[in-house]
C-alpha positions in Angstrom: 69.2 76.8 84.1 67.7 79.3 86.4 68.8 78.1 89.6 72.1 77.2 88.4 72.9 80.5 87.5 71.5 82.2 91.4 74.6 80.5 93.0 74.9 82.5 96.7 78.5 83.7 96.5 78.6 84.9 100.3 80.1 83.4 102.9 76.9 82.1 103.9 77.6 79.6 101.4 80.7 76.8 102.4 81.7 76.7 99.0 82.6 80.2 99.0 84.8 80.2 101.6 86.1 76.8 100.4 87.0 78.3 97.1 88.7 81.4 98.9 91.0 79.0 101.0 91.8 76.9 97.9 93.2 80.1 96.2 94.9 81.1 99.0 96.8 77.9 99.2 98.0 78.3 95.5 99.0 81.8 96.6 101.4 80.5 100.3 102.7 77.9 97.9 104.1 80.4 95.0 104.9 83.0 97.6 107.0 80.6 99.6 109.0 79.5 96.8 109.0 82.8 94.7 110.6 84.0 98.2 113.4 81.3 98.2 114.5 82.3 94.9 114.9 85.9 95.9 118.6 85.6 96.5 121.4 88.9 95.5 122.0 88.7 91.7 118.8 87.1 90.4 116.8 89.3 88.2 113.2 90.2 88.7 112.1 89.6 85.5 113.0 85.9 85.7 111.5 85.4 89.0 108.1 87.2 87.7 108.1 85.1 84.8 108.8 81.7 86.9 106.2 83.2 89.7 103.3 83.1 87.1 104.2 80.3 85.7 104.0 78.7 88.4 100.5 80.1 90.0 99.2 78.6 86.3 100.7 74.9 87.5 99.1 74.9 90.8 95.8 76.5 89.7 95.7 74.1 86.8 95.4 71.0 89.2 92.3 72.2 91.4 88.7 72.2 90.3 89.6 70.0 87.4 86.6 69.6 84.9 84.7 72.2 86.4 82.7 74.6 84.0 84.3 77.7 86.7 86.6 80.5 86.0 90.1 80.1 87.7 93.5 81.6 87.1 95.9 84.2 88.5 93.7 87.2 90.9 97.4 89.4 90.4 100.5 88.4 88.7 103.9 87.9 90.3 105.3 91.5 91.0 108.7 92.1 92.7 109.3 95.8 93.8 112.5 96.9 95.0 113.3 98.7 97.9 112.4 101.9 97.8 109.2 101.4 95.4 105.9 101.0 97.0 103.3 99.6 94.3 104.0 96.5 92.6 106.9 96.1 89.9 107.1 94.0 86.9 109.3 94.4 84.1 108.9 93.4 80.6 111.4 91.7 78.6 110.9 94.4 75.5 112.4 96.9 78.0 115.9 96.4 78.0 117.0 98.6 80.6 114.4 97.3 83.6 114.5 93.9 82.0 118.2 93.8 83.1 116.9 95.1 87.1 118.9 92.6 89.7 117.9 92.3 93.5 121.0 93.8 95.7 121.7 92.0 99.2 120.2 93.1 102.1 117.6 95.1 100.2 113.7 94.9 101.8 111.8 93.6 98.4 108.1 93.2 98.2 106.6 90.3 96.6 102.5 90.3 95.5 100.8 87.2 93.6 97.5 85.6 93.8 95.1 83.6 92.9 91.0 83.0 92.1 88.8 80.2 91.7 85.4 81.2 90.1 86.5 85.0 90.3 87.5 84.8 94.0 90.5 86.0 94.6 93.2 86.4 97.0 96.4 88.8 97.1 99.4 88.3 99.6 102.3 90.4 99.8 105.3 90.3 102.0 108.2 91.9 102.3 111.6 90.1 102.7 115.2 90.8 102.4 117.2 89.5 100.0 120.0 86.9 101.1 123.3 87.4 99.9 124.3 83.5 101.0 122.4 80.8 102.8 122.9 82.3 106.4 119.1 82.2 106.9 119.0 81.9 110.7 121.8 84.9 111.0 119.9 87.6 112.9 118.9 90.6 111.5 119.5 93.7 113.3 120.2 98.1 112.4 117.4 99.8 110.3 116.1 96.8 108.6 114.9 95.3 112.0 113.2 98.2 112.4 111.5 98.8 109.6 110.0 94.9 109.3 109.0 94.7 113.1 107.4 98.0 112.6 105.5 96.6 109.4 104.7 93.1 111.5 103.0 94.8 114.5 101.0 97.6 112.7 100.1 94.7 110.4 98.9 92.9 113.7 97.0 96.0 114.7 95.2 96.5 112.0 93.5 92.9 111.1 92.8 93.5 114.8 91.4 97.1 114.0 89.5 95.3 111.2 86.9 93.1 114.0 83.6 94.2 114.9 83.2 95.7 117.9 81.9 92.9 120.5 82.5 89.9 117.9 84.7 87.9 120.1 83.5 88.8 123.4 83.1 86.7 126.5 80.8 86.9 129.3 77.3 87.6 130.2 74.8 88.7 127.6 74.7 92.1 129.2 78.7 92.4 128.9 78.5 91.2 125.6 76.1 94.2 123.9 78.0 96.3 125.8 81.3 95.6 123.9 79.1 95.2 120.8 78.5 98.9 121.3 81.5 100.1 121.2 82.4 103.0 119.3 84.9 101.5 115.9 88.1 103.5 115.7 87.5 106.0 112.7 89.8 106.0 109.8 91.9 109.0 111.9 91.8 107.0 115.1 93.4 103.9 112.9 95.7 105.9 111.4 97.1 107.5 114.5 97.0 104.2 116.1 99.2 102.7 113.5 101.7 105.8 113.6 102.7 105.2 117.3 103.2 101.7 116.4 105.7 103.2 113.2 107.0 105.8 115.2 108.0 103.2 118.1 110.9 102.1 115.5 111.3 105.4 113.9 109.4 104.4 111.1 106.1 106.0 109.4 103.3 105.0 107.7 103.6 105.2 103.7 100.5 107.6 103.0 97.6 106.9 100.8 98.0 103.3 101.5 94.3 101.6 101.2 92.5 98.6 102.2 90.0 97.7 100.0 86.5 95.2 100.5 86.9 92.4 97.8 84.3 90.8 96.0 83.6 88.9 93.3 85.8 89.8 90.3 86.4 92.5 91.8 89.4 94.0 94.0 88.5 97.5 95.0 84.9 97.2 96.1 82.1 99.4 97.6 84.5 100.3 100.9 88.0 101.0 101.4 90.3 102.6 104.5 92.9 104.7 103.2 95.2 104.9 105.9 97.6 108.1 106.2 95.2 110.3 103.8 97.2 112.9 102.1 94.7 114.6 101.4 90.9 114.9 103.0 89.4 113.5 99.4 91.4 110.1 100.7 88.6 110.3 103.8 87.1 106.9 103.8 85.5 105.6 106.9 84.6 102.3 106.1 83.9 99.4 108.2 84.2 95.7 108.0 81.1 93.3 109.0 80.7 89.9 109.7 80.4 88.1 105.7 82.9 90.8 103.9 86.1 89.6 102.4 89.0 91.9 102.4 92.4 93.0 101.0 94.5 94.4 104.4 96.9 96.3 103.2 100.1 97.9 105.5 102.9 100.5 104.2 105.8 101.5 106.2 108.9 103.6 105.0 112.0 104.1 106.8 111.4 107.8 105.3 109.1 110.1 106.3 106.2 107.8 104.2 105.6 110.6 101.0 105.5 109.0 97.9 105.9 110.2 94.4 105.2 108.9 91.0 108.0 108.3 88.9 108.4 108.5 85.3 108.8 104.8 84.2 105.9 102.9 82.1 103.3 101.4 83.9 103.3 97.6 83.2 100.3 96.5 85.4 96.8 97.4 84.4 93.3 96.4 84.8 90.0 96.6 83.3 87.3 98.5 84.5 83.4 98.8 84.0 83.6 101.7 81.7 82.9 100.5 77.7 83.8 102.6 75.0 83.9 101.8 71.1 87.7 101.4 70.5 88.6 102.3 67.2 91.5 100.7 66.7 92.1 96.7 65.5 95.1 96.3 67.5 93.1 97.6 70.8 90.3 95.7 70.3 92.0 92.8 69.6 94.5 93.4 72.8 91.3 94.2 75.0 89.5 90.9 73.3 92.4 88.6 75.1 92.4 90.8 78.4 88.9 90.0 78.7 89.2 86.4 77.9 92.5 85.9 80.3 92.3 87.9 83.1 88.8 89.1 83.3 88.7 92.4 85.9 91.7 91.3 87.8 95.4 92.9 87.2 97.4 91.4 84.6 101.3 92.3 83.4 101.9 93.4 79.9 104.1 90.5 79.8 101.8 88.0 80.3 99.8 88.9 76.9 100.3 86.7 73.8 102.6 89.3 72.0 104.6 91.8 74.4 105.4 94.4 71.9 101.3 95.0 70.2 100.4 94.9 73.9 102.4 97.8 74.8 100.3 99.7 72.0 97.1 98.2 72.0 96.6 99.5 75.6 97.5 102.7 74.7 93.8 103.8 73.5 92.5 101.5 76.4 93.7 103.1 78.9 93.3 106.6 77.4 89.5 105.7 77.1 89.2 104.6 80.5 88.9 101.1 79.5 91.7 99.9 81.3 92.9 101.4 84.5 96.9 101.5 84.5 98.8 101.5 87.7 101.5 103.7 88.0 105.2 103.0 89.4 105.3 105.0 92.6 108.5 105.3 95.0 109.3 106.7 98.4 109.9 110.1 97.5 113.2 110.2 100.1 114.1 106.8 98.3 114.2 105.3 101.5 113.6 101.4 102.0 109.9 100.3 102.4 107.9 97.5 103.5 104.8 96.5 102.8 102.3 93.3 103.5 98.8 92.3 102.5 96.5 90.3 104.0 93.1 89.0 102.5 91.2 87.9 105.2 87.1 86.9 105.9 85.2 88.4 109.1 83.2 85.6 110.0 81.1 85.0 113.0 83.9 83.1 114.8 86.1 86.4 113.9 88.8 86.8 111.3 89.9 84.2 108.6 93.3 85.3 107.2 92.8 83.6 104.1 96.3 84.6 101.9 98.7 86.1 104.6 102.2 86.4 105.0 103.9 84.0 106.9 104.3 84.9 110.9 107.7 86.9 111.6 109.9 84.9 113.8 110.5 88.1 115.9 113.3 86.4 117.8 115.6 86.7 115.0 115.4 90.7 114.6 117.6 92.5 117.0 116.6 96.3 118.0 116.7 98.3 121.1 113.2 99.8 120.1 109.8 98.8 121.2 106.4 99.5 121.6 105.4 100.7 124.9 102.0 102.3 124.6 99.6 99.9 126.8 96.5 100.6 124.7 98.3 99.3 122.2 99.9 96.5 123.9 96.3 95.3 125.0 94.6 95.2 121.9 97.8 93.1 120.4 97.5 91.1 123.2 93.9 90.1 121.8 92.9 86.7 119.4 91.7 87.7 116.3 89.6 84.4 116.4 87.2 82.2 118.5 88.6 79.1 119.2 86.7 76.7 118.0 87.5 72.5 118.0 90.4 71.8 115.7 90.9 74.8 114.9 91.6 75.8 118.6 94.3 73.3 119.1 96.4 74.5 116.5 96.2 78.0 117.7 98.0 76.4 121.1 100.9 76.0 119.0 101.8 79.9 118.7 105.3 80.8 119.6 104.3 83.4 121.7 101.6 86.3 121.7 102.2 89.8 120.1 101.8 91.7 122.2 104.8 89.3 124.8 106.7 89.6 122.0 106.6 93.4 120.9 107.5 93.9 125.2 110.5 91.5 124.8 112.3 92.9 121.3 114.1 95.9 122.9 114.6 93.9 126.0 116.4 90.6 124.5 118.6 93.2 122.8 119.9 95.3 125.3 120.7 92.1 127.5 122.4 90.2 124.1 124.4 93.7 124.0 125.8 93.5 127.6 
């Protein structure tokens, strides 16, 4: 029983990483058809519930018979434009259970998944449809502000790779990159801006990427990009074996958030134990435990909405539970935001849950990046090729860094 309980959760071990790709198909799946029903006039609430329930289907069919925990790493949250941490209504509040998605507005969507507590998150932002018109072209501020949130999302993941890990040449040239100084959490930061700024966009502050482990979300490191303040200092690094939750904010504002005064709905639990004194805590606590473990979890996905709502009430004022509050662009300007769990493996970096690619050809604007630092590092893989996997790299549309060069360009000559 001994050496059945010492399993090597690394990514040393193949299953490990087999069990991260597993969730993460779960999580493409519901993302791609949460995002198809994300049309003007369909309320969030439904599509949350119809999210989840679906993430319990897929989850339900892998690993069958196993003695393994499995289930949903975050629930389905849909935040409207100008909020910047996930949303989720509950049906017990009238009022937000009533919220609507408007045409045209940039929504963010966040689900996931685990298998045997590892978990992968994917966000992405999308616009809402107002018909069926999906190859219309999308141009004015809202091309700006998801090409800005695509390419500082490039830059980052690429930010994210070891100095050296993917280099070429001889073994002298190759220590020699491996010694390169890593961009500090400032460098980052002000890389990412310029890429913002190139579409008149910024960065939304405090927004933080954090390592992921087992059962665990917000691990030992974490990159706060955009610090507003210097406690938000964090200059951590990512090595060859982590796993972690990318995360990229940009605002069509000038990226300052505030905290609104609207219930939390999403909460966690968190290492701290405490005696609870009341029944209805414990007993709300009791099925947190026994559902969701240490990952987030909705109000609304608890057995009895209504007791939930005040059985957390001494959990989270204990420090039992950690709540998340609703914060919002404080200019209430539109925001995107994406995340990306990826693995840094010795071949480079695994994006395990992603967003899908941006078909850049489809948003017209008459910005565009033209830093050549910048350029260059977009211009780089973020993995080795290596067999199969190399041939279906060949099928790329076109590189980032081609493609960040030819926005402003094919729009200006479109215009003449």
């Amino acid at each position: 029983m001994a050496e059945e309980a010492a399993v090597d959760y690394t990514l040393n071990n193949p299953d490990t990483l087999t069990k991260y790709k597993t969730a993460a198909q779960i999580s493409h799946k519901v993302l791609d058809a949460v995002s198809g029903w994300c049309v003007e006039g369909a309320k969030v609430l439904s599509l949350c519930q119809r999210g989840d329930k679906l993430l319990d289907e897929e989850v339900a069919k892998v690993y069958k018979g196993k003695k393994i925990s499995k289930g949903i790493s975050h629930p389905t949250t849909i935040s409207p434009s100008s909020y910047i941490t996930p949303y989720t209504p509950l049906s017990t509040d009238a009022e937000e259970a009533a919220t609507v998605l408007k045409a045209n507005e940039p929504i963010k969507i966040q689900l996931g998944a685990q298998i045997d507590g590892l978990g992968t998150i994917v966000c992405d932002t999308v616009l809402v449809k107002s018909d069926k018109d999906e190859d219309a072209e999308i141009s004015g501020r809202e091309a700006d502000l998801l090409l800005a949130a695509y390419y500082a999302n490039e830059l980052l993941l690429r930010l994210m790779i070891p100095p050296g890990l993917l280099a070429s040449g001889t073994e002298e040239e190759k220590k020699k990159a491996a010694a390169e100084k890593r961009p500090t959490q400032t460098k980052i930061t002000q890389m990412l801006e310029t890429v913002v700024r190139s579409y008149d966009c910024n960065l939304v502050e405090g927004t933080t990427s954090w390592l992921f482990e087992r059962n665990e979300i917000e691990g030992k490191k974490k990159i706060v990009l955009n610090p507003p303040d210097k406690e938000g200092r964090a200059d951590s690094v990512a090595e060859v074996g982590d796993v972690w939750g990318v995360e990229i904010g940009v605002s069509l504002g000038a990226g300052k958030v505030k905290t609104i005064d609207q219930r939390p709905t999403l909460h966690r639990r968190t290492t701290i134990t405490y005696q609870l004194k009341r029944p209805s805590s414990r007993q709300t606590l009791s099925e947190i435990v026994k559902k969701f473990g240490n990952f987030p979890f909705s109000l609304r996905q608890l057995d009895d909405e209504r007791a939930a709502k005040v059985g957390v009430v001494e959990c989270v004022r204990s420090n039992v539970l950690r709540q998340y509050e609703v914060v919002i662009d404080k200019d209430n300007a539109p925001v995107a935001r994406l995340l990306t769990t990826i693995a840094i493996t010795k071949n480079g970096l695994i994006r395990l849950g992603a967003p899908p690619p941006l078909d850049v050809s489809k948003y017209k604007t008459d910005k565009k990046i033209t830093d050549e630092q910048i350029l260059k590092i977009l211009e780089q893989p973020t993995a080795r090729s290596t067999g199969a996997k190399g041939k279906n790299k060949k099928k790329k549309k076109k590189p980032a860094k081609k493609a960040a060069e030819e926005d402003g360009e094919e729009s200006s000559s479109d215009d003449e």
